[in-house]
C-alpha positions, 0 to 999 in steps of 0.5 A: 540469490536473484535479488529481483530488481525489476521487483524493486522498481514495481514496488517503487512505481506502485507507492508512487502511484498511491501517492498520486491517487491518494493527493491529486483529488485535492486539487479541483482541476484535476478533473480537466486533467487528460486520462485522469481516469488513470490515476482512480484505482488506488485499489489496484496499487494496494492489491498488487502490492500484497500479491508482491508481498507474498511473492517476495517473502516466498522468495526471501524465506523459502526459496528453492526449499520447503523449510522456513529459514531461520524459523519462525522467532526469526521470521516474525522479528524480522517482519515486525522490525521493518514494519513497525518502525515505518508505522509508529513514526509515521503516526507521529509524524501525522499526529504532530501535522494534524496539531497544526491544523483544525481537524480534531483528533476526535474526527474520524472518516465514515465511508459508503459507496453510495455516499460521499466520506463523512466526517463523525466525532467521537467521544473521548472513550470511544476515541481512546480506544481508535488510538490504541487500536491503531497503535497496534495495528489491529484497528482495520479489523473495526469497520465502521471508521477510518483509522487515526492515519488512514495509510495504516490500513493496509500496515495493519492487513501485512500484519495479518498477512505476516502471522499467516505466512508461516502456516501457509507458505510452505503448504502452497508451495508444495501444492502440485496443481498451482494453477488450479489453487490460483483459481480457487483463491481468485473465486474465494476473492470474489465471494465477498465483493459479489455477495455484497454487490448483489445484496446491495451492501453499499454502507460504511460497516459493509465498505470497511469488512469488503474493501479492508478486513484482512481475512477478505484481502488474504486470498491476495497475499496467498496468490502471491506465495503460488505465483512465486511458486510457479516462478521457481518451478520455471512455469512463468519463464516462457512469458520473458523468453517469448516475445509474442508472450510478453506482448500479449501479457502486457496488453491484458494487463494494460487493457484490464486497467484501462476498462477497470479505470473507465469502471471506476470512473464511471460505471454504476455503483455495481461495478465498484466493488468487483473493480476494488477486489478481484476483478484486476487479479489475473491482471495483477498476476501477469504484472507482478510476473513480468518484472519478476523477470525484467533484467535491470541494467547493473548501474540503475540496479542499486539505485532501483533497490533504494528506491524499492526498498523505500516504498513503504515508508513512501506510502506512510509518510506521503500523506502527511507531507502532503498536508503540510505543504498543502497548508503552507501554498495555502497560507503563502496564498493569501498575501500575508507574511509569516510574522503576521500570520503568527500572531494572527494564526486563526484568521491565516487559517481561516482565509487559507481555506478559501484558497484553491491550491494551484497544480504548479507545484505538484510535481515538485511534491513528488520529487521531495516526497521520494528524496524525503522517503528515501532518507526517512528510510534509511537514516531512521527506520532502518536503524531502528529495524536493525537496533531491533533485531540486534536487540531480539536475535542477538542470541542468534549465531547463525548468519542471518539470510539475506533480505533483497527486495524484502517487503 
């Protein structure tokens, strides 16, 4: 079975790009940094992310065939084995952060296009009730706030994501015209984001159903299961064979980001939607095609499939790595010693946060943010993922299929 390495290292690049979208706007020079534009659209990483979900996936339990292996029982424990481990860990882990802090739990994040994120309290029920929505991975269907751990948005869009690949996977596959199905889903995805845009819905309820409502994203996922499609029926060889093809799908794609980037920056307020959903997808389409075919050389491709296999635990735990060496600079910033600042904890704190945090130890952060997801990974969630599927499928005797690159 094509293992597709060249997917391995797109999925690797996207979480790191996320990790840098998510964490560079922390330090306030970064806005003098050159080409900083770049590094704005975090929705781009999020929606090729789920159109290589849905290709993946396709290639993993269809393959050449038109019959799910292993059935759906299978399927559904396979995929909840490796996607909750990373969640519940990483809400932990983010939960055990944010006690050290000053942030209270009952802080929630309220997002508008045309104003800055808000912080809101909640009160206790309400609050109770965000845990256990999070917890299971079924708050992103509530718009109004942001999650307990804002990552957990797009755990809880595969969800989704995963509970309709059954049904549809096979139907699209068999579709005769896929390139005609392409277009339907791209102007099905349009829809909302336009809608919303012209009726100038630019308030948190309204960003929170366009930009994370997994029904609106599934067009997304879907495309993914088509272009794999098209794949296997040898329709998107031509891009790798021709060299001319190549350099012309490159230059949409990386034209298409920069004007999008620029949008993003600095366009009006109705540009942003369309930028965030929808308007890059040919673009994300030819991205995901070309590394399909990209040829990784044999002695960086078990390498290339760690760190592939990584990225979503990269995507979960970034966020609170950050925070805690955000803090730490902070705290070593101010010129007083740990012991001090041990028994003189709400002062340290509260000089901390006069400090600006210095971009010298950025790209260190990086570094140990890959080293730590890597192990993360494969020291913790993937034993908990096999413990879980030795639990659920130890009835099984067929030999489970193989998994490369599985998202």
């Amino acid at each position: 079975m094509n293992k597709f390495v060249g997917l391995d290292v797109l999925r690797f690049a996207l979480a790191v790009y996320l990790m840098v979208f998510h964490s560079i706007h922390q330090y306030p020079q970064y806005v003098t940094l050159p080409f900083v534009e770049l590094v704005n659209l975090g929705g781009f990483a999020t929606s090729s992310f789920f159109i290589l979900s849905g290709f993946i996936l396709a290639h993993v339990y269809f393959g050449r065939t038109t019959e799910l292996r292993g059935g759906t029982r299978e399927f559904f424990v396979k995929r909840l084995s490796n996607l909750y481990p990373v969640h519940l860990v990483a809400l932990v882990l983010l939960l055990l952060v944010s006690a050290a802090g000053t942030r209270g739990y009952n802080h929630f994040a309220l997002m508008s296009l045309d104003d800055a994120e808000q912080l809101v309290t909640l009160g206790p029920t309400e609050t109770a009730i965000h845990f256990v929505m999070n917890l299971f991975l079924v708050q992103v269907w509530y718009p109004l706030y942001g999650s307990v751990n804002p990552a957990s948005w797009s755990l809880a869009t595969l969800l989704f994501f995963y509970l309709a690949f059954p049904f549809f996977a096979p139907r699209l596959l068999k579709a005769r015209n896929k390139y005609r199905l392409l277009l339907i889903l791209w102007v099905l995805y349009l829809i909302p984001p336009a809608l919303a845009t012209a009726m100038h819905w630019y308030g948190p309820a309204a960003v929170g159903i366009v930009t994370r409502n997994p029904l609106l994203r599934l067009p997304e996922f879907l495309v993914g299961i088509v272009v794999y499609g098209l794949f296997r029926e040898g329709h998107l060889n031509q891009i790798q064979r021709s060299g001319m093809k190549l350099a012309a799908a490159l230059f949409v794609f990386a034209s298409s980001f920069v004007a999008a980037a620029w949008l993003e920056s600095h366009g009006s307020i109705e540009t942003r939607y369309l930028v965030h959903n929808g308007a890059l997808m040919p673009a994300e389409v030819l991205l995901v095609a070309v590394f399909a075919g990209i040829s990784i050389p044999s002695r960086f491709a078990a390498l290339s499939t760690r760190l592939g296999n990584s990225a979503l635990s990269l995507f979960a735990i970034h966020g609170p790595i950050f925070l805690i060496m955000i803090k730490v600079l902070k705290l070593l910033s101010i010129g007083k010693s740990p012991l001090w600042c041990a028994s003189h904890f709400s002062e340290c704190v509260a000089a901390s946060k006069e400090v600006i945090p210095s971009m010298a130890t950025y790209p260190l952060y990086l570094i140990a943010t890959v080293i730590a997801a890597v192990y993360f990974q494969e020291r913790l969630v993937a034993p908990l993922r096999d413990w879980i599927r030795g639990r659920f499928l130890r009835a099984r005797t067929r030999a489970p299929a193989a998994e490369p690159g599985s998202v």
